[in-house]
N, C-alpha and C positions, 0 to 999 in steps of 0.2 A: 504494500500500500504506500503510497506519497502523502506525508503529511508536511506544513510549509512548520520553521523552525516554533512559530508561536501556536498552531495547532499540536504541534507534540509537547511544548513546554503547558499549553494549558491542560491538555489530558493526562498528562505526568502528574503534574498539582492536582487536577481534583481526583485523581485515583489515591493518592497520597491522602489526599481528605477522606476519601471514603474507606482507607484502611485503616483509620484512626491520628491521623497525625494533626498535629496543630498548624495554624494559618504560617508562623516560619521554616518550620521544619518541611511543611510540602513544597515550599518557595525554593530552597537550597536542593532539596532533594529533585525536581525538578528543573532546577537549571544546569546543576553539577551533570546527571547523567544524560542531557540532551546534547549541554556542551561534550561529552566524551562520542558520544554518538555522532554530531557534525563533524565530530575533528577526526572522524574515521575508525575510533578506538570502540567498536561496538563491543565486544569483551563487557566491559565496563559501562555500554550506553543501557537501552531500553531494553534488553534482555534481561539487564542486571536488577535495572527498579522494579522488578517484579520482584527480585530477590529483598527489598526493602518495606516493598506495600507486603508480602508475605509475612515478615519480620514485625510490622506495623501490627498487624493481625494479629497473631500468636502471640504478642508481646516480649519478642524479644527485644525489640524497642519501644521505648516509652514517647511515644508520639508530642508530649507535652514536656517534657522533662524541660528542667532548668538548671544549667551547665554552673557551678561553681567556680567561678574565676577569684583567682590570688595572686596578689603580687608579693613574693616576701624579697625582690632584689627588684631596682628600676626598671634591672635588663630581664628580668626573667617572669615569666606570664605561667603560670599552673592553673590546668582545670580540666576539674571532676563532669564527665558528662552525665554521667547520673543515670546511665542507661539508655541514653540518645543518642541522637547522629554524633560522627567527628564534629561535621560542617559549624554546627551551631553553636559551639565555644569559639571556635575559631575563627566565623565570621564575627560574632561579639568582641574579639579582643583585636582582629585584624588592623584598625587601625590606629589604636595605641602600639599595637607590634610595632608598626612600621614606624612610627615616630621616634619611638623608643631606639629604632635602631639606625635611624639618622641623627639620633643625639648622639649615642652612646658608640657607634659603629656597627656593634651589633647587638642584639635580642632574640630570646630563646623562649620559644610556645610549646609545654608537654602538658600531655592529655592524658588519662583515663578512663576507664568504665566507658567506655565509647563502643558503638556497632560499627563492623571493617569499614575503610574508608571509602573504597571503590578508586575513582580513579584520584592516585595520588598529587598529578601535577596541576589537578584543580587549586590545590593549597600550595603551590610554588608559585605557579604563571601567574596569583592574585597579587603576588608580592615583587614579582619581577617588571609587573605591570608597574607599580606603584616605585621602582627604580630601583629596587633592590638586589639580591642574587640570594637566591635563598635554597637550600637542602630541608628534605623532610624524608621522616623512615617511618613505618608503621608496621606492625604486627598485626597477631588476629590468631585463629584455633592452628593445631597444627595440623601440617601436611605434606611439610616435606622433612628429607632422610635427613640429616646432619652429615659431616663424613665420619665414613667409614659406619654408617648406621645404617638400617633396613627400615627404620621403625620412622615415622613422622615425629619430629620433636619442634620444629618451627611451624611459620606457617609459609607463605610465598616473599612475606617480607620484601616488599620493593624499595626500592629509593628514587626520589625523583629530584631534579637537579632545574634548577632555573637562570637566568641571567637575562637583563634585558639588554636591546639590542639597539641602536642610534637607526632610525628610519625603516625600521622591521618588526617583525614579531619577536617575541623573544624567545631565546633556546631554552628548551623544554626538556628534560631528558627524564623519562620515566620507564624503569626498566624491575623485575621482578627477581629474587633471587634465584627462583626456582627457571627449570628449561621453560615453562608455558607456564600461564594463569590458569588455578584450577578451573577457572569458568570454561575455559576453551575445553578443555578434557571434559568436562559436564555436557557443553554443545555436540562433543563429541560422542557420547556416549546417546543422547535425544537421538542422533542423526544416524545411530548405526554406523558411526566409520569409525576407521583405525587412527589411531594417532601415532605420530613416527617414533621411531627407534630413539634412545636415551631422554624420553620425558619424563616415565615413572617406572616402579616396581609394581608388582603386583603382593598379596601379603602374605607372600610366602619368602618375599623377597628378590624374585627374580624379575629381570625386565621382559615388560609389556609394551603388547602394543593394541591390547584394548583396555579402552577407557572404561568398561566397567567395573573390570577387574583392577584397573591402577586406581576407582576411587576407593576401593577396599585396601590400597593397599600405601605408597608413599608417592609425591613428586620428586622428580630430582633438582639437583641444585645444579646450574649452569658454571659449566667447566670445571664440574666437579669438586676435592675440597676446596678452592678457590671462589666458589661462589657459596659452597655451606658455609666458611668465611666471614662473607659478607651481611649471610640471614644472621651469624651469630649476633655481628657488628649493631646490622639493626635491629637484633632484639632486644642487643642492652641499652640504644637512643631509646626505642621506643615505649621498650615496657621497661626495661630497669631503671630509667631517669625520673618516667614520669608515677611508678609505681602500680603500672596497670598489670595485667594477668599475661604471667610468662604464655606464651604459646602452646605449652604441653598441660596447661589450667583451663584454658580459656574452652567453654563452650562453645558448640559447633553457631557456624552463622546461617543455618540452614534448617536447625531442626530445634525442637523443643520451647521453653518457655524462659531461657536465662540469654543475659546478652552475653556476648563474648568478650565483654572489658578489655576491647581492644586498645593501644598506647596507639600516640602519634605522637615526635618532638619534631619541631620546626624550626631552624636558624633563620633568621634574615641578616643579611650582611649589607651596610651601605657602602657600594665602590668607588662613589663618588672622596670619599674621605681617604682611600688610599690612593685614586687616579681620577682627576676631574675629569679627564676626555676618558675611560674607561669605555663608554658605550657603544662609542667611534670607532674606538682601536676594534672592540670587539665587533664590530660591525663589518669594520674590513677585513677584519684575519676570515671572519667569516665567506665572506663572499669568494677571498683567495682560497681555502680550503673546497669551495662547492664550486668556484666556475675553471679555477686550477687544475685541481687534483679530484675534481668528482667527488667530494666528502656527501656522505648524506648526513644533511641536517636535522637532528630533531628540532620539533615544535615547526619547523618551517610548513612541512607539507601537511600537518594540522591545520595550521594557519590557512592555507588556501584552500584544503579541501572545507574549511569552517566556514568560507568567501562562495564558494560551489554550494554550499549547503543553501545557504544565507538565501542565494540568488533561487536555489533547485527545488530546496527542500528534500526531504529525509526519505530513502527507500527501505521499508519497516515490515517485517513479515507479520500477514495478513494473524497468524496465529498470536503474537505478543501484542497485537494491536490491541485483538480484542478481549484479553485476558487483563490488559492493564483498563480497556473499557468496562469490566465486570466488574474490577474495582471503585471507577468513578461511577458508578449506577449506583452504588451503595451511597453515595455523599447528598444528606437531604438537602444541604445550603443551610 
């Protein structure tokens, strides 16, 4: 089905409505996964907000919750979500972040008791936007091996990487610890296909290459211990800083009635305080690296396929349409 960007953003929100969320939380919830959906990153778009109106329902999120914000340092921003979205502490403290770290150079946002984030570089690109360069890691239930493990002890654990750009969009880099996002192994599994060689185990421990059996069983981590590495790294930003549910505690984000007290810490760094022309510089090494040497740019071809969108509007199978419409049927107004 074709819907144009604000025909999916308003049946995103009132599905959000109608699976219990409050008038902000279906706002964020709603623009976070359409903007992942134009930007080409469907993993993450409107397949996914099912996964959230579903969560809404069951109560694994609290539709209404109110995020607990603390400052105990100028630079440093803590908060409890309380069983709610990432989005909505960190849309609330967004813009004392950013000040905070054009004052200070930089400033540090760590979360808890939060439901998984989805896609990650929605919480970088807000801050790169705003001129900053900002890293964010987040956790969530486990599901991938560790090295030299068989057994799920993390979860995908991403990181995503931001920096704004002098007359462009700015570099976006969101990337997963694991080989694939379980979502895609999940689409895979709906669709009856195979998924390729070194994504997951199955639970017995050997590699597969059906996705039903790898969700019984672990994902792998990309380039092996060198990327389990990485998830460690960002389990202890995520969850060890901000005190939220190690990965091997945390509740599934798919089943039952508890949230998964997922962490997220978020740096922003102001580069204007180390390099006034920063933006420039990185403007042109850009363009030498991509019209040079062929580099592919992250965030770039987000950026234009979000401009295709804009103009196109959004190609959305007929099934998720109407499953997220079953949801806003339910919202009386």
């Amino acid at each position: 089905m074709q819907l144009s960007l604000e025909q999916a953003t308003a049946l995103c929100r009132m599905a959000a409505l109608g699976a219990g969320a409050g008038e902000e939380v279906a706002d964020l919830l709603a623009r976070a996964t359409v903007t992942a959906e134009a930007e080409g990153n469907a993993a993450v778009g409107l397949s996914h907000h099912l996964d959230y109106l579903e969560s809404l329902a069951a109560g694994r999120i609290d539709g209404h919750a109110e995020p607990a914000i603390t400052r105990p340092a100028l630079a440093v921003f803590l908060s409890d979500a309380r069983r709610g979205i990432a989005h909505t502490g960190f849309e609330r403290a967004l813009e004392d972040l950013a000040k905070a770290a054009r004052l200070f150079g930089i400033a540090v946002f760590a979360q808890k008791n939060a439901y998984t984030c989805g896609a990650l570089g929605w919480f970088t690109r807000r801050l790169a936007e705003r001129g900053l360069v900002a890293l964010a890691a987040t956790n969530g239930p486990a599901l991938l091996a560790g090295g030299g493990s068989i057994k799920p002890v993390y979860c995908t654990n991403p990181l995503s990487f931001a920096a704004p750009v002098a007359n462009g969009a700015p570099l976006v880099i969101d990337q997963a610890s694991s080989a694939t996002a379980f979502v895609k192994v999940r689409q895979a599994a709906e669709a009856g296909k195979a998924i390729p060689d070194g994504w997951a185990l199955d639970a017995h421990g050997n590699p597969t290459t059906n996705p039903a059996e790898a969700m019984k069983g672990a994902l792998l981590a990309f380039g092996g211990n060198r990327g389990a590495n990485i998830a460690l790294m960002v389990e202890v930003l995520a969850a060890g800083l901000s005190g939220a549910n190690w990965s091997l505690d945390a509740p599934g984000f798919t089943e039952g009635a508890e949230s998964p007290g997922s962490g997220l810490f978020v740096a922003a760094i102001s580069p204007v305080l180390f390099d006034a022309g920063f933006e420039d510089r990185l403007g042109k090494q850009i363009e030498r690296l991509r019209r040079r040497y062929g580099v592919h740019i992250p965030g770039r071809s987000g950026a234009e396929a979000a401009e295709k969108a804009a103009a196109r509007g959004l190609t959305v199978s007929k099934e998720v349409v109407q499953r997220i419409s079953d949801f806003a049927a339910r919202y009386g107004g």
